[in-house]
C-alpha positions in Angstrom: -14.7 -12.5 12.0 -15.4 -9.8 14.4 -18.2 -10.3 17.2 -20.2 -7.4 15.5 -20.3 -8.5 12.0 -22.8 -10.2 10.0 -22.0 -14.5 9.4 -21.3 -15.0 6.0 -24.3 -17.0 5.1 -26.6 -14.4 6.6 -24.7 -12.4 4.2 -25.6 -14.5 1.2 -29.0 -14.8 2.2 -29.7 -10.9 2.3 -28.0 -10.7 -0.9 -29.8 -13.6 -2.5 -33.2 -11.8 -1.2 -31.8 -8.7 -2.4 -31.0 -10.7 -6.6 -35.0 -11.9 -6.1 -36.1 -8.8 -5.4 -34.1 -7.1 -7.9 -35.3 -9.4 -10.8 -38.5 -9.1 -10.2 -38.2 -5.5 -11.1 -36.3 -6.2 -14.0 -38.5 -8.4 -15.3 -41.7 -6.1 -14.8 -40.2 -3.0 -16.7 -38.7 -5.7 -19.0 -42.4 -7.6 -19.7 -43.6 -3.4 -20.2 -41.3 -2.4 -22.5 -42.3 -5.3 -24.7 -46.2 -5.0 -24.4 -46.1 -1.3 -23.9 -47.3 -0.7 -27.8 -48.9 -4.4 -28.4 -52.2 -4.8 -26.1 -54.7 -2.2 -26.1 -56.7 0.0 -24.2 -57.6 -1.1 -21.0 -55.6 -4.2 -20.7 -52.3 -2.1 -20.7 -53.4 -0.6 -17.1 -54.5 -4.1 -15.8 -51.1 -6.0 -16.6 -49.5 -2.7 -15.4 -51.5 -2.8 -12.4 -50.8 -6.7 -11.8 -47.2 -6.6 -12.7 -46.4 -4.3 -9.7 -48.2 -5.6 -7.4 -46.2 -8.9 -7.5 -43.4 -7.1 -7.7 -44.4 -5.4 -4.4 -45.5 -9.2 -3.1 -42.1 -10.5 -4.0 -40.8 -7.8 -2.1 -43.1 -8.4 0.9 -42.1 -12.1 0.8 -38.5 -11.4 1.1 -39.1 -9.1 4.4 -40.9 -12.0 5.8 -38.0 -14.3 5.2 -35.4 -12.3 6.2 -36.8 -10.5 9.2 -35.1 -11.2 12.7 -38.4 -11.9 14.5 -42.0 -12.5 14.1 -42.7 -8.5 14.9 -40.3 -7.3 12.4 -41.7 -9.7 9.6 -45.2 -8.8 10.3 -44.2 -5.0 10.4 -41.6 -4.6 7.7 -44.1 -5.0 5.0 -46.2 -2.3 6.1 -43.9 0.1 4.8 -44.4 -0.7 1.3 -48.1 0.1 1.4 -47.4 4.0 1.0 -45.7 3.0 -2.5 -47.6 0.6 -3.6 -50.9 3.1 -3.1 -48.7 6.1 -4.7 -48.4 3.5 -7.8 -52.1 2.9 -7.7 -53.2 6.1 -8.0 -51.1 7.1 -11.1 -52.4 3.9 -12.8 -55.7 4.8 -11.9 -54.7 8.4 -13.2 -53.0 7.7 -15.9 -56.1 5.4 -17.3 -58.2 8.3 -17.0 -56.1 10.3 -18.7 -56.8 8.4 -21.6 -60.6 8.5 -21.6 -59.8 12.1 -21.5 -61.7 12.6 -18.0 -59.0 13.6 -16.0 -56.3 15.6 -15.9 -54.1 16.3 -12.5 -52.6 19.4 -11.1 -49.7 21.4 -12.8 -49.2 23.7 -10.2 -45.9 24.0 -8.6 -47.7 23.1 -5.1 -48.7 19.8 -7.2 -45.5 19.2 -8.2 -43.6 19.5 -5.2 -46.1 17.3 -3.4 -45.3 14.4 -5.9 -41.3 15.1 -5.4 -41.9 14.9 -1.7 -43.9 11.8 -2.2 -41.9 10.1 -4.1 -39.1 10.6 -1.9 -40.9 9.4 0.8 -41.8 6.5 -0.7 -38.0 5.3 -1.6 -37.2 6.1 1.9 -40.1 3.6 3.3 -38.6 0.9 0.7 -35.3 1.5 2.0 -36.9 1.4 5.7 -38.8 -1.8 5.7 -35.4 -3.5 4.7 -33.9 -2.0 8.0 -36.7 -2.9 10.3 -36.8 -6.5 8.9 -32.9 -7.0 9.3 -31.2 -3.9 11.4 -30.5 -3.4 14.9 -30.5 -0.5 17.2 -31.5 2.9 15.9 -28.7 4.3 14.6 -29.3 2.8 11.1 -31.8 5.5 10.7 -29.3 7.9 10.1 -28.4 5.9 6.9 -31.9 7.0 5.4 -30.8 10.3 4.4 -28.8 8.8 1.3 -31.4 7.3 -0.1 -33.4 10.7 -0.1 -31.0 12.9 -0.9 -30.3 10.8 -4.2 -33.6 10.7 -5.0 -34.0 14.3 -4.8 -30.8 15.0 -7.1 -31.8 12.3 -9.3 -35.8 14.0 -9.5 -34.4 17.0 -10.2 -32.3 15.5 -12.9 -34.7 12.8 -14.3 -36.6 15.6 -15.9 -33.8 17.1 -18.0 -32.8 13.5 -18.8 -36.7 12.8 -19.8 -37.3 16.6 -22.0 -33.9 15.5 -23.9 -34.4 12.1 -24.7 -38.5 12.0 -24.9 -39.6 9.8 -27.6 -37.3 7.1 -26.4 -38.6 4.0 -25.7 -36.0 3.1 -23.3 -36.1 6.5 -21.3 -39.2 5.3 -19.0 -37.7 2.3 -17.8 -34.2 4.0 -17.1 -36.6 6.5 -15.3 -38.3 3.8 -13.3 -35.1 1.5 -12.8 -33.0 4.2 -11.3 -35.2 5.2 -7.8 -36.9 1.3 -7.7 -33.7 -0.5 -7.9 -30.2 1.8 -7.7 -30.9 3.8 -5.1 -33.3 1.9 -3.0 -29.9 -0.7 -3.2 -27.9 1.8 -2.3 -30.1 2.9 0.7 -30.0 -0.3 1.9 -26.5 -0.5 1.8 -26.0 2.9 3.5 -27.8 2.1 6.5 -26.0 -1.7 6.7 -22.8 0.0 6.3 -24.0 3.0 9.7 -24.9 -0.1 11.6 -21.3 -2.0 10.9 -19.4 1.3 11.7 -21.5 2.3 14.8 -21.1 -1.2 16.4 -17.3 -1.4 15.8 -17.3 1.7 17.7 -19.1 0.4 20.6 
């Protein structure tokens, strides 16, 4: 083992946190998709609402255990208030869409503000992982995969959405794909700048 690498059971403990993390989200889109069309009008919201915040929790637990100091546990967290406010608001939106008393934007301004947000907000997921358990800066440079995917995959979610709409499993592949693919992939991007940049030095 070099002097730069990761031990092995740190390893397995990131990934474990990582498996926890991951099936919590499963289980949320997967506890949706059965209730979805069952439970009325407005308990769908509140289960909705509930479900992701403990998904958010579980996530927030698993920076605590995993950060490197006291600093970087207390801090890490903080980065997933932006997306768990973003999902707020469509709840919030989306119920009043179905009293009929609101209806958002459709402007192209509109819509490029929700792309940038949303991109934002996958970056913050994949940063709060790095601040709990990077070192150094230069990790940072690994957050530019996670937003570049999930611009292609925004602009190609949509044409994927208009040809399979009506499909009950289209809005969890929809959800699955940013929450769990690419934030993964994030994370393992800026893991994989910080292993290169220390063998270096």
């Amino acid at each position: 083992m070099t002097a730069t690498a990761e031990k092995p059971d740190r390893v397995g403990l990131s990934a474990l946190a990582a498996v926890i993390v991951i099936a919590a989200e499963i289980v949320r889109l997967v506890v949706l998709s059965q209730i979805r069309w069952k439970i009325g009008y407005p308990e769908e919201f509140a289960v909705e609402g509930v479900l992701f915040t403990l998904t958010y929790l579980t996530y927030a637990a698993m920076l605590v255990w995993r950060g490197r100091t006291l600093l970087r546990r207390l801090t890490a967290p903080l980065l997933l208030v932006p997306g768990w406010l973003f999902d707020c608001y469509w709840l919030v939106a989306d119920f009043l869409r179905a009293r009929g008393s609101f209806e958002p934007p459709h402007e192209e301004w509109w819509l490029w503000l929700v792309r940038f947000l949303a991109v934002f907000i996958t970056v913050c997921l994949v940063a709060a992982w790095g601040v709990a358990r990077r070192t150094g800066f230069l990790w940072l440079i690994g957050l530019i995969v996670p937003a570049v995917l999930m611009f292609a995959w925004l602009e190609w979610s949509w044409r994927l959405y208009r040809a399979l709409s009506g499909e009950i499993f289209i809005y969890d592949l929809v959800a699955v794909v940013p929450t769990v693919v690419i934030t993964l992939l994030g994370c393992l991007a800026c893991w994989g700048v910080e292993a290169l940049t220390r063998r270096r030095a």
